[in-house]
C-alpha positions as CSV (number, residue, x, y, z in Angstrom):
1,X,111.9,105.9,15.5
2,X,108.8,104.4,16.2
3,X,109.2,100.8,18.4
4,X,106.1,99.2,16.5
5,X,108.1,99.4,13.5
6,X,110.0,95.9,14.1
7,X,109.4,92.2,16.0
8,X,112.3,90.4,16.9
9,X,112.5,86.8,18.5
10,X,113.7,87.7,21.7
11,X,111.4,90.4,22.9
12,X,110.9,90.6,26.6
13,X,107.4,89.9,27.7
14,X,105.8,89.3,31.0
15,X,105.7,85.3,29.6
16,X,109.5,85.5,29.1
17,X,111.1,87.3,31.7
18,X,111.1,88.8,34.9
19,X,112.1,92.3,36.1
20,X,114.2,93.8,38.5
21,X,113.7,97.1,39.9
22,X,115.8,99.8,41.9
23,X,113.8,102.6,43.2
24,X,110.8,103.2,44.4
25,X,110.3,106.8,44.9
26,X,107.4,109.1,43.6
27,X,107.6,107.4,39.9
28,X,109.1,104.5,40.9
29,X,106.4,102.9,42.2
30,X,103.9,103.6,40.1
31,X,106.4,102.6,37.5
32,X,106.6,98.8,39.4
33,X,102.4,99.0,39.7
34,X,102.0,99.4,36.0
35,X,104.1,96.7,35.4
36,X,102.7,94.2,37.7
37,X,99.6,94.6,36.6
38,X,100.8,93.8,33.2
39,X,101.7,90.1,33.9
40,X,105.4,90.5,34.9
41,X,106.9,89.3,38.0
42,X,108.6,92.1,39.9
43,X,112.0,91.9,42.2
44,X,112.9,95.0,43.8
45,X,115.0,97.0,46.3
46,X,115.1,100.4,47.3
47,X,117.3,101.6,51.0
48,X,114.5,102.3,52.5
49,X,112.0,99.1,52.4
50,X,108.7,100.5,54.0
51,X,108.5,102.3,50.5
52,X,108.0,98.8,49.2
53,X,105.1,97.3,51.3
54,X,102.3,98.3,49.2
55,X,104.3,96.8,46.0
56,X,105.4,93.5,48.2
57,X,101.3,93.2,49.3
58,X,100.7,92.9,45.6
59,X,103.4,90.4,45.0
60,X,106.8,92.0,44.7
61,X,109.4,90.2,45.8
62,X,112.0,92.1,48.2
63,X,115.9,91.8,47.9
64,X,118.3,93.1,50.3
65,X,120.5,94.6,47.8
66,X,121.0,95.5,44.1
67,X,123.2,92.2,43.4
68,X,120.4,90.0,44.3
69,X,117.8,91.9,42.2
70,X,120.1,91.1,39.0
71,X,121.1,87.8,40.3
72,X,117.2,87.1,39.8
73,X,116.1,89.0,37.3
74,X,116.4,89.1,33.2
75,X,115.9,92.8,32.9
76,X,117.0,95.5,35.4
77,X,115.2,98.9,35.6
78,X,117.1,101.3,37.6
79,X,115.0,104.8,39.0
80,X,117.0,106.8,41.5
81,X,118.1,110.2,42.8
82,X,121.3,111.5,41.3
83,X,124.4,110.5,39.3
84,X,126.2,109.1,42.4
85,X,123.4,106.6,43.6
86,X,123.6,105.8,39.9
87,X,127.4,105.2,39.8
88,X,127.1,102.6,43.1
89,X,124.0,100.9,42.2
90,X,125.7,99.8,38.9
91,X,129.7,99.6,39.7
92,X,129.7,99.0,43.4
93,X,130.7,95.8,45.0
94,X,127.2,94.7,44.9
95,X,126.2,96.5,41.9
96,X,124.7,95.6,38.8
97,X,127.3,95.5,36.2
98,X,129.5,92.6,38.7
99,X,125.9,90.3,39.0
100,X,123.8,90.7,36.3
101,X,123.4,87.2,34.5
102,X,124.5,87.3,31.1
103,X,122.3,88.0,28.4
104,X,120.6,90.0,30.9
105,X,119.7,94.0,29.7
106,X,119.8,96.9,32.2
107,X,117.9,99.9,31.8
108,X,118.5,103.3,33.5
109,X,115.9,105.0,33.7
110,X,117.2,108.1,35.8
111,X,117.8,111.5,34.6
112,X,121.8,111.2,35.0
113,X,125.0,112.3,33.3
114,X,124.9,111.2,29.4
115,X,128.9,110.3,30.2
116,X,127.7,107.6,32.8
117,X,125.2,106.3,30.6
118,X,128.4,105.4,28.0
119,X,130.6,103.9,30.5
120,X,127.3,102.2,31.9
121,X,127.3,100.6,28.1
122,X,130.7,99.9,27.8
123,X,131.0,98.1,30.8
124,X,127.8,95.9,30.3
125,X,129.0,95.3,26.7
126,X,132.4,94.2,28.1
127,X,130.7,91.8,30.9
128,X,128.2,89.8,28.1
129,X,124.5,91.8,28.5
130,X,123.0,94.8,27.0
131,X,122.7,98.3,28.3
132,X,120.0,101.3,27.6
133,X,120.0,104.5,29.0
134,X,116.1,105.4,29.1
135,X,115.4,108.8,31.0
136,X,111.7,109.7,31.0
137,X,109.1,112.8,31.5
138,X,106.0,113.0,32.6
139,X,105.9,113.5,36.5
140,X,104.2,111.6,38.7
141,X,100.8,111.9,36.2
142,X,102.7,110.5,33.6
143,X,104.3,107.7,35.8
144,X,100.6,106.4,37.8
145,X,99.0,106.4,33.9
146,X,101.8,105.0,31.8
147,X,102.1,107.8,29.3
148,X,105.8,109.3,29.9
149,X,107.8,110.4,27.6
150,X,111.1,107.8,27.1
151,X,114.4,108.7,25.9
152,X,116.4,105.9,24.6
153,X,120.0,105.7,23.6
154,X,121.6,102.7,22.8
155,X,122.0,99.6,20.6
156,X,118.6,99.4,17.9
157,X,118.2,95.6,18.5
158,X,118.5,96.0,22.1
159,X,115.5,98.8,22.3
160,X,113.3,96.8,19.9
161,X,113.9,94.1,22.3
162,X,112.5,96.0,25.2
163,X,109.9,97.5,23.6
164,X,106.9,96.0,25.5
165,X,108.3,97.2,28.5
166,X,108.3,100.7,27.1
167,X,105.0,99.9,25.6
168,X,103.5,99.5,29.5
169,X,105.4,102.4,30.7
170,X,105.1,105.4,28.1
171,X,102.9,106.5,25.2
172,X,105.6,108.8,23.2
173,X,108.6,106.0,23.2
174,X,112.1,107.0,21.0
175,X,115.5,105.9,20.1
176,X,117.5,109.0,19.9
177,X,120.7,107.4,18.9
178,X,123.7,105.4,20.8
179,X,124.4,105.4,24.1
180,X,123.9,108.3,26.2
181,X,121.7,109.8,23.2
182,X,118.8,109.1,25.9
183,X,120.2,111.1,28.7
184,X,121.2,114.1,26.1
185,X,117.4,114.3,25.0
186,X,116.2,114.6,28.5
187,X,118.7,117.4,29.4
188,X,117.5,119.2,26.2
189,X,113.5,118.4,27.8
190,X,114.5,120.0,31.1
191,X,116.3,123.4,29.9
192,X,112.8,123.3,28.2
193,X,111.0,123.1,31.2
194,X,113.9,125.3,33.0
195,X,112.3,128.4,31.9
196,X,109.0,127.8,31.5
197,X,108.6,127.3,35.0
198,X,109.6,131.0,35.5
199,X,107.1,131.9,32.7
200,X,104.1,129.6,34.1
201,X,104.9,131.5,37.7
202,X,105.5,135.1,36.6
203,X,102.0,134.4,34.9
204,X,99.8,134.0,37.5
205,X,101.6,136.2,39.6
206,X,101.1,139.1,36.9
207,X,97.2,137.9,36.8
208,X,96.6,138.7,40.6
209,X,98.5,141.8,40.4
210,X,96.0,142.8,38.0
211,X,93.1,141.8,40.0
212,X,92.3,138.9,37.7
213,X,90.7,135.6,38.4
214,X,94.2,133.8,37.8
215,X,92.2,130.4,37.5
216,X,90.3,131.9,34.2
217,X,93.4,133.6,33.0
218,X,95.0,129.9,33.3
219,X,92.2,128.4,31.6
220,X,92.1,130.4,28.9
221,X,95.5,131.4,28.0
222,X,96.3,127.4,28.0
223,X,94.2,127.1,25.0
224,X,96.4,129.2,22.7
225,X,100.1,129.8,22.0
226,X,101.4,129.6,25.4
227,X,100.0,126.1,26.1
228,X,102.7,123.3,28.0
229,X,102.5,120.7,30.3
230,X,104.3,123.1,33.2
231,X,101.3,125.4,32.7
232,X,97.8,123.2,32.5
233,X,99.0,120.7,35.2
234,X,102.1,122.4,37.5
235,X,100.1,125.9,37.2
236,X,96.4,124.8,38.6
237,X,98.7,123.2,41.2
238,X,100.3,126.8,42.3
239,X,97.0,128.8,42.5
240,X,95.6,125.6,44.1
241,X,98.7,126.1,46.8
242,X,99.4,122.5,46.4
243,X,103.4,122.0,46.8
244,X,103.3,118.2,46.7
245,X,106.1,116.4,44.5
246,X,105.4,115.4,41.1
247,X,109.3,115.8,40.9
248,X,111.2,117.1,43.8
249,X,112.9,120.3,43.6
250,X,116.0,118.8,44.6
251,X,116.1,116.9,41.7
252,X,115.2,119.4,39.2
253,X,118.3,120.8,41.0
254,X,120.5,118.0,39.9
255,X,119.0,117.8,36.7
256,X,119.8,121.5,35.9
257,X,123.2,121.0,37.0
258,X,124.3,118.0,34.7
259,X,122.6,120.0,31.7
260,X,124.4,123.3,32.6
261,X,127.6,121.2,32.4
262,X,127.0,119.3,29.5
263,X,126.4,122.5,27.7
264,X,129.5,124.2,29.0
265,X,131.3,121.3,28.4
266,X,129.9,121.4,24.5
267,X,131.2,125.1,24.7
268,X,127.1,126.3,24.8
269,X,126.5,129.0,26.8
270,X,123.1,128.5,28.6
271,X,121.7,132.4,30.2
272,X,118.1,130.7,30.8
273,X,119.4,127.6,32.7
274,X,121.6,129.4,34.7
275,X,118.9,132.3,36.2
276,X,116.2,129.2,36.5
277,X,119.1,127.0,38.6
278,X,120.3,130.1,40.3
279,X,116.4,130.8,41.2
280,X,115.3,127.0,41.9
281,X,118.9,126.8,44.4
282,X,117.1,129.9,46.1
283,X,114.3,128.4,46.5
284,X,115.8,125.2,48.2
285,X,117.4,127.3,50.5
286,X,114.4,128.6,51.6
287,X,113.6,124.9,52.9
288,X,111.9,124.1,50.1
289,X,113.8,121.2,48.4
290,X,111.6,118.4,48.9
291,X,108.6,120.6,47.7
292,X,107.2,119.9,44.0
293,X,108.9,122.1,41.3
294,X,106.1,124.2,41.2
295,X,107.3,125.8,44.6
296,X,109.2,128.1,42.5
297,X,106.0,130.9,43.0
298,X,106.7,131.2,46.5
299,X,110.1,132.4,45.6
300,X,109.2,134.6,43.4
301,X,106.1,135.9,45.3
302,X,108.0,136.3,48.2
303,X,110.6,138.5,45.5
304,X,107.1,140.5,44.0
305,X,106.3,141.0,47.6
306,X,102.4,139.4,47.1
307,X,100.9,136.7,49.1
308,X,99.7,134.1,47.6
C-alpha cells in the first residue's frame, strides 16, 4: 500500500508534534539526525547518554528515562537491541505504555517478536493511543540516508497518520497488514538475507581460490542474476577487511532466532536458517559478536583454511 495514497487531518508533522526517541545505537542516531533536520523537535533517552551528545549539541533534549520521553512527546519511536529491552521499555514501571499521553502513537521500530508487537497493540489500544510495529532494513547506509526499507503492521488510519515520519526515514514504506504484520515481513527479509550471507562469502572465497581478482569478480557478477544488497555493499566490505557494524552480528543472532521460532511455531521447517544461525553463533564465539555481519568470511575462511 503506498502511504501517498491518502491525507488525513491529523497527520504528524514537524509543525504538529514532537518526537520521542529510545535508542541511539548504529541506526538510531542517524535515524534522530534525519529527523532533526526535518523540523521536528527531538526527546530522547538511551542507558548510555554519551551516545547522545552529538544529537543533544544539535538540540535534542535528554530525559532520564523512557516515562519522561512519552510524558513529553506526541509520538514515540522505539530502536533497541532485543525483545527483552523491548518488553521493559514499553511495560516496565517507567515504560511507555503506563506514560504515554493519550492520543499519543508509539512506534517500534526494532526487529522483535511479531507476538510482542500484538500485545504492544493491545495494550496501547486498551490505555487510549495508537500502536505500530515498524521494523526496517537498510543498515546503517540506509539509516544515515533515509532510504530503509519499513515494515508496518497495524491500524490503516494510524499509518497514514504517520506517514511523514516514514516519509523522512525510508524510501520503500508499506502496510503489511494488522499488528505484528510489520515484524512478520522483516523475519521473512532476514531468512532472505540468512543465506545470502553464506552465498556472498563462499563467493569471494571461491574467487581467490581460483587466483581471481575477487574485486572484479564482485563487480561483475553484481551486474547480473546474482545481484543483492549483501553482495554490492556487505561484499566490497569483506575483501576490503572492514568488519565495522552496519548491523551487529549479535543481533542478526537475535533476529535469526525469533524467525527460526516463528516458523517452527507456524509448523515451517527452515534447513537454510538453521545452518546460517548455527554458522553466525560460531562466528560469535569466535569473539566476533560486535563485528558487522559480514564477519561471517572469517569463519568460513578460517573453515576453507585461506587467509584473507
Amino acid at each position: 500500500m503506498n502511504i501517498f495514497t491518502k491525507e488525513t487531518d491529523k497527520m504528524v508533522t514537524a509543525s504538529t508534534a514532537s518526537i520521542g526517541f529510545i535508542g541511539l545505537g548504529v541506526m538510531g542516531k542517524s535515524m534522530v539526525k534525519n529527523l532533526m533536520n526535518a523540523g521536528y523537535s527531538l526527546h530522547v533517552y538511551t542507558r548510555t547518554k554519551s551516545k547522545a551528545e552529538e544529537l543533544l549539541e544539535l538540540g535534542a533534549d535528554w530525559h532520564e528515562n523512557p516515562a519522561s520521553v512519552a510524558q513529553a512527546s506526541d509520538v514515540i519511536i522505539t530502536m533497541v537491541g532485543y525483545p527483552v529491552d523491548v518488553q521493559n521499555v514499553y511495560f516496565g514501571d517507567q515504560g511507555i505504555l503506563n506514560h504515554a499521553k493519550k492520543g499519543a502513537y508509539v512506534v517500534d521500530m526494532t526487529t522483535s517478536k511479531p507476538s510482542l508487537a500484538i500485545e504492544i497493540y493491545e495494550e496501547a489500544k486498551n490505555k487510549g493511543f495508537t500502536a505500530l510495529d515498524a521494523p526496517v532494513s537498510g543498515g546503517d547506509i540506509g539509516a544515515k540516508n533515509g532510504t530503509m526499507a519499513i515494515m508496518v503492521g497495524g491500524d490503516k488510519e494510524a499509518y497514514h497518520e504517520v506517514a511523514p515520519i516514514f516519509r523522512v526515514l525510508g524510501e520503500r514504506i508499506t502496510l503489511l497488514g494488522p499488528a505484528g504484520a510489520g515484524q512478520h515481513t522483516k523475519m521473512a527479509n532476514q531468512i532472505a538475507i540468512a543465506t545470502n550471507m553464506i552465498g556472498v562469502c563462499e563467493s569471494i572465497l571461491y574467487a581467490r581460490k581460483a587466483g581471481l581478482d575477487a574485486e572484479e569478480v564482485l563487480a561483475t557478477i553484481s551486474t547480473g542474476a546474482a545481484a543483492s544488497f549483501s553482495l554490492s555493499n556487505l561484499g566490497k566490505r569483506m575483501i576490503e577487511k572492514d568488519y565495522e557494524p552496519g548491523f551487529y552480528v549479535k543481533h542478526f543472532i537475535k533476529d535469526m532466532e525469533i524467525a527460526l521460532e516463528s516458523a517452527h511455531n507456524m509448523g515451517m521447517p527452515a534447513p537454510g536458517l538453521e545452518l546460517a544461525l548455527n554458522l553466525y553463533k560460531d562466528l560469535a564465539d569466535m569473539g566476533e559478536a560486535d563485528s558487522g555481519t559480514q564477519a561471517l568470511i572469517k569463519l568460513l575462511a578460517h573453515e576453507a583454511e585461506m587467509t584473507l
